[in-house]
N, C-alpha and C positions, 0 to 999 in steps of 0.2 A: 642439497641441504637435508638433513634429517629430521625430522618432525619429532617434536619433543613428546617422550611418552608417559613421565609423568609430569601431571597436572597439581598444578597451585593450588591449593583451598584457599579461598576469600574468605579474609580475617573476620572470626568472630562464626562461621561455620558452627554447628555442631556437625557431631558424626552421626548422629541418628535422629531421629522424631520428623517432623514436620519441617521445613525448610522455612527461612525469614522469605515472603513474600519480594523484599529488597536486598537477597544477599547478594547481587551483581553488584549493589550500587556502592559494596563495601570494596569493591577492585577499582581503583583508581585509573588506570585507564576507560574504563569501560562507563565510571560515573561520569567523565569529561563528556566523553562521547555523547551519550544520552543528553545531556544537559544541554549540550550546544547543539547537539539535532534540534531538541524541542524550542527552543528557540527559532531556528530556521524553520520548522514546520510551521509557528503561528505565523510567522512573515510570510512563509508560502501562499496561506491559506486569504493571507488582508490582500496578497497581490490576484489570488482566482478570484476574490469573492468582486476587485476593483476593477479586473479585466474585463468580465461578464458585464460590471456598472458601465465601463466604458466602449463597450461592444456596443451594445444596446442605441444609447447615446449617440453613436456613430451611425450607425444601419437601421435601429427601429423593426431589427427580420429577429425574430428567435431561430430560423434556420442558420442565418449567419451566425449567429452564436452556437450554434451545435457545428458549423463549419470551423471557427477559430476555436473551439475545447478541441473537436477531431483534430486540427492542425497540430495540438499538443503531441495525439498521441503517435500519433503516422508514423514519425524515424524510429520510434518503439518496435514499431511492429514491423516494417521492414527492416531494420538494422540491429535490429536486441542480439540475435544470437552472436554477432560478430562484436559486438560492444563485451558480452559476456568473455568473447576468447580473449580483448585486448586487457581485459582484468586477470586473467590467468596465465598471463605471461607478464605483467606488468607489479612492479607493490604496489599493493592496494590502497594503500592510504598514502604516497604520493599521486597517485592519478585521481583518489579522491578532491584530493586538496585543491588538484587543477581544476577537476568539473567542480567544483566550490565558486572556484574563483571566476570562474566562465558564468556561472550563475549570477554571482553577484554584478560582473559588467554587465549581463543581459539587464538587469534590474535596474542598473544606474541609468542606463539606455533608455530603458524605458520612462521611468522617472524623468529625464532630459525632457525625453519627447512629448512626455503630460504636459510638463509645466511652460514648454513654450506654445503649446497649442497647436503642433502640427503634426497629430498621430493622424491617419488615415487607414483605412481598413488594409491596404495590402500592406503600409509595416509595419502593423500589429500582427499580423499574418505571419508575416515574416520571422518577424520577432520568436513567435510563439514556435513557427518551424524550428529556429537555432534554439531554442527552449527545451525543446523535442530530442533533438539533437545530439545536445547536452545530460540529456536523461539517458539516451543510449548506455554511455557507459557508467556515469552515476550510478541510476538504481542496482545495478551487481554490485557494483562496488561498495554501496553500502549495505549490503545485504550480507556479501562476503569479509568485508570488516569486522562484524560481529564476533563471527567465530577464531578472531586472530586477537581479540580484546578479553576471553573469558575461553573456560575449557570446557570441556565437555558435558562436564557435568553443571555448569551453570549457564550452557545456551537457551536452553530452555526458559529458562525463569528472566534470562536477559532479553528475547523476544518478544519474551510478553510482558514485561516492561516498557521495551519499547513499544509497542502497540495501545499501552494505557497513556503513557505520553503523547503519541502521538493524537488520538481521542481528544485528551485534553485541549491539545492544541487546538484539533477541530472546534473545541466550544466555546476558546476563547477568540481562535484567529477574526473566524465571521462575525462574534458580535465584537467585537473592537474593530474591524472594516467596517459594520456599520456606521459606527459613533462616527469613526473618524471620517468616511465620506460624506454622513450628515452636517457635518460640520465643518468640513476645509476643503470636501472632493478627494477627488483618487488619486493627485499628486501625492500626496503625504504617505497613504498606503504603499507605492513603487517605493517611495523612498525610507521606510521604515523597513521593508522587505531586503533590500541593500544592504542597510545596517544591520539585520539578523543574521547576515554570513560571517559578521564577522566574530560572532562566537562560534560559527561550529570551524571556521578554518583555524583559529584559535585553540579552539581544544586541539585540532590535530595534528597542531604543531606541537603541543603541552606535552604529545603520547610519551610515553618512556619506551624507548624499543625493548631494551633487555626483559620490560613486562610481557609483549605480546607472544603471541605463539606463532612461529612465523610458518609457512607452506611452500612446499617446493614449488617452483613456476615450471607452468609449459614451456617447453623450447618450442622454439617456430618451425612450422613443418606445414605438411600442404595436406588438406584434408582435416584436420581439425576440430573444424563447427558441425562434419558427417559426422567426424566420431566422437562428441559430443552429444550428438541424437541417436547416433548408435547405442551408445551408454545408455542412455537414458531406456531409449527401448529394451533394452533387453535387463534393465533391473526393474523387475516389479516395485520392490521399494522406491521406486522414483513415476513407472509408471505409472500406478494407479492414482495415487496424488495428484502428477500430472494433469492426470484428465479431467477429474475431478473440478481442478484449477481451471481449466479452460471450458469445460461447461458451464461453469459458475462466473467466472469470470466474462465471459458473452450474454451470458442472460440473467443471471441472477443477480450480478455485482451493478444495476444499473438503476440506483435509486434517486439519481438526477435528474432521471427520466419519470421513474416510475413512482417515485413519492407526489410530485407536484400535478401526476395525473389523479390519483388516488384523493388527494386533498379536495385538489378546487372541481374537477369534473366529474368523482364518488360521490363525493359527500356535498358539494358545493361553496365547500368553505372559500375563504382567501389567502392571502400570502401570509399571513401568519400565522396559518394552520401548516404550512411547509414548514415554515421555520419551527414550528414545532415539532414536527414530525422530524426533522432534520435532529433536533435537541433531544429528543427521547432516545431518537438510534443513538448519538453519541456520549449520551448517559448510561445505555447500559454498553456501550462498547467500553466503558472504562470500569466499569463494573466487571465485564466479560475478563478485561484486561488485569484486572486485580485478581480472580478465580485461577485466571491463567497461570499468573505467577506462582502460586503457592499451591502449581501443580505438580504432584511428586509422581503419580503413577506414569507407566510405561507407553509411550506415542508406538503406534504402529500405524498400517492402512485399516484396519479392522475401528480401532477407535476415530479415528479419520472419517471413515464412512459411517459412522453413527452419529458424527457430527453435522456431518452436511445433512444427513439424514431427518435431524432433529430441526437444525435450521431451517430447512426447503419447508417442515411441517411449519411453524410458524409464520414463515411469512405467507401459507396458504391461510393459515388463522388471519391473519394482519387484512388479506384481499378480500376476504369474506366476514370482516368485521362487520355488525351492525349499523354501529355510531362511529362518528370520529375517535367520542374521549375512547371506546374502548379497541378502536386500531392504535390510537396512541400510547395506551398498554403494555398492547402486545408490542408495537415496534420498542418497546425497551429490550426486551427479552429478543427481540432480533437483532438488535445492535450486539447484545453481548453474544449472542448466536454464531456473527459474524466475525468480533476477533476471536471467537473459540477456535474457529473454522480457519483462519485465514493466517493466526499464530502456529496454530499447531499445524498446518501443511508445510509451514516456513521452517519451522522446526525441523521435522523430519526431513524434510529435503536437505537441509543441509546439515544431517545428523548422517545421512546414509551417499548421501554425495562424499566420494574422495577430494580431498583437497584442492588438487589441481586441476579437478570437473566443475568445480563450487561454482566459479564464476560463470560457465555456459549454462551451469544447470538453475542458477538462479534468473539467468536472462534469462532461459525459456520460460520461467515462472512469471516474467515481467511481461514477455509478448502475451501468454494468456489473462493473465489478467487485469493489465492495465491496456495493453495495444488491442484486445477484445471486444472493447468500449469502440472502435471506428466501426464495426460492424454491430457489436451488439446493439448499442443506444438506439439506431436508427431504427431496426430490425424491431427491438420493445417498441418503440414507439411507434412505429405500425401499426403494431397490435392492438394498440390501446386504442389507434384513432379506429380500427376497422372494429373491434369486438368490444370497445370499453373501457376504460378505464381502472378497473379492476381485474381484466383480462390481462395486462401488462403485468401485475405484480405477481400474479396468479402462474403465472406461466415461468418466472425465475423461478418461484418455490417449488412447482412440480420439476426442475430442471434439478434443483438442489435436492430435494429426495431422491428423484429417478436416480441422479448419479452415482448419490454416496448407496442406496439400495443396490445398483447393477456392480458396484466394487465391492459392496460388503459380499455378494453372493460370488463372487469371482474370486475376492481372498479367499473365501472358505472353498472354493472348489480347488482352491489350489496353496492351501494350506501357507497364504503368506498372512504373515503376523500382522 
């Protein structure tokens, strides 16, 4: 199949000046999309915030609770890359639609199992493995989606898009999980998380194909998911991002950990001081997320690495804060730090990814920084019990300067943009 080489403008474009912050959301595929994501994102977020309620509830360990979140990510981390190839041989928004619909039966399941009263720790365990599971080939897939929804010249601003949206979600999912386990328990949240899928399988069935930009598929062949990592190693534009992504993603991307140390054993506050801490990072991540969009200058590793660079410094400000109100602050300026950082590496990965690598090169993206949490979290969290509390956050920020510093002076040694 031939990859379409000119590109659509979304109506209402100019050809010059500053770009509309929302000109993605004037391409009709790509608005469905977004819309019905955000949607499943806040359900995602009432169903983590109901699991942890219901975890607790069950065991009384907050280790078991750091053992059921790990459960989440484990099939990530050992099965990402092969989830990635089965997206690059497959179309992507029918295998989406499947792990949609996989999702939404885990959910009903789950949901089932609240409300008659016979959840027990190994099948929520369970549960949460085929969860895991299910995200193998999902998050490619929806990663790789993007770029078949909009062209080239508006992936960028559709990222970070969706990265403001997704924020959003973040700040409504958990406090509507609140209200709503305040008030009726965690059955309601499974089961409002259920009903969320059925707008984004909805939109994907809504898509107009003749809109998308379709990509050649892998043929099947033996060797693969090598040469897949082969790729990657040997393009600079993939690797130094890469790394970047996986330092950050082990130690810096672990604020689950390391906010609720900072709060209650830095400063001595209580769980309201987390949830705020929690609300300031996802206020300026949508803030981050709006800057993003209505970014027109040129992504390379060079701006990349000044972003981690920027970020690692802040959160070394945030560890070494004073007072609370004034970590609370700065963690605004960290949230938006963060989808700077975590937009614009997704961006160019799959700016500088060929088509039919998109989907391994985005699962390697997934193993670092979401399967990097079964070792990272534990690893922070050591740290914090051995050295501190402010040691823990301290140590992601110098990981997130070191990185984006050790690739800014290695692009420039080697003259990559």
């Amino acid at each position: 199949m031939q990859q379409r080489s000119l590109w659509r403008r979304a109506p209402g474009d100019s050809d010059g000046g500053r770009p509309s912050a929302f000109a993605s959301l004037r391409i009709r595929n790509y608005r469905l999309y977004a819309l019905g994501q955000t949607t499943s994102v806040v359900g995602n977020w009432m169903q983590n915030i109901a699991v942890g309620w219901l975890t607790l509830r069950l065991t009384h360990s907050g280790t078991l609770l750091g053992v059921v979140t790990g459960a989440r990510y484990l099939p990530v981390l050992l099965l990402g890359a092969w989830g990635g190839l089965v997206v690059d041989r497959h179309d992507t928004r029918r295998l989406l639609t499947l792990t949609q619909a996989c999702s939404a039966a885990q959910a009903a399941l789950l949901t089932v199992l609240s409300w008659a009263d016979v959840m027990a720790l190994p099948l929520l365990l369970a549960l949460m493995l085929a969860m895991g599971l299910t995200s193998v080939f999902d998050n490619p897939a929806r990663q790789s989606l993007v770029s078949e929804l909009v062209d080239r010249e508006h992936l960028s601003n559709a990222i970070a898009i969706n990265s403001t949206f997704v924020n959003t979600a973040k700040l409504v999912g958990p406090g509507l999980a609140g209200v709503v386990i305040a008030a009726l328990g965690v059955t309601p949240c499974f089961a409002l998380d259920t009903v969320s899928f059925v707008a984004v399988i909805a939109s994907l069935l809504m898509l107009r194909s003749r809109e998308m930009y379709p990509v050649e598929r892998e043929e099947r062949a033996g060797g693969q998911i090598r040469a897949g990592l082969t790729y990657i190693r040997r393009t600079p534009q993939l690797l130094y991002p890469m790394a970047m992504v996986y330092v950050t993603g082990m130690l810096t991307w672990e604020f689950p950990v390391t906010l609720p140390l900072l709060t209650t054993s830095g400063f001595g506050a209580g769980p309201a001081a987390y949830g705020a801490s929690m609300a300031c990072m996802s206020v300026g991540g949508v803030i981050g997320g709006f800057a993003a969009m209505r970014r027109r200058r040129h992504l390379g590793t060079r701006s990349l690495s000044w972003s981690a660079l920027i970020w690692g410094a802040l959160i070394c400000a945030a560890a070494l804060a004073p007072t609370l109100p004034t970590a609370l602050l700065i963690l605004v300026f960290v949230g938006s730090g963060s989808i700077t950082f975590n937009s614009s590496a997704k961006t160019l990965m799959q700016l500088e990814a060929v088509p039919h690598m998109r989907g391994r090169v985005m699962s390697i993206w997934s193993i670092g920084w979401l399967g990097g949490t079964v070792f990272g979290a534990p690893a922070i969290g050591a740290i914090g019990a051995a050295w501190g509390a402010r040691s823990a956050l301290l140590v992601g920020g110098l990981a997130a300067a070191g990185g984006g510093a050790a690739v800014l002076a290695r692009s420039l040694a080697d003259r990559t943009p």
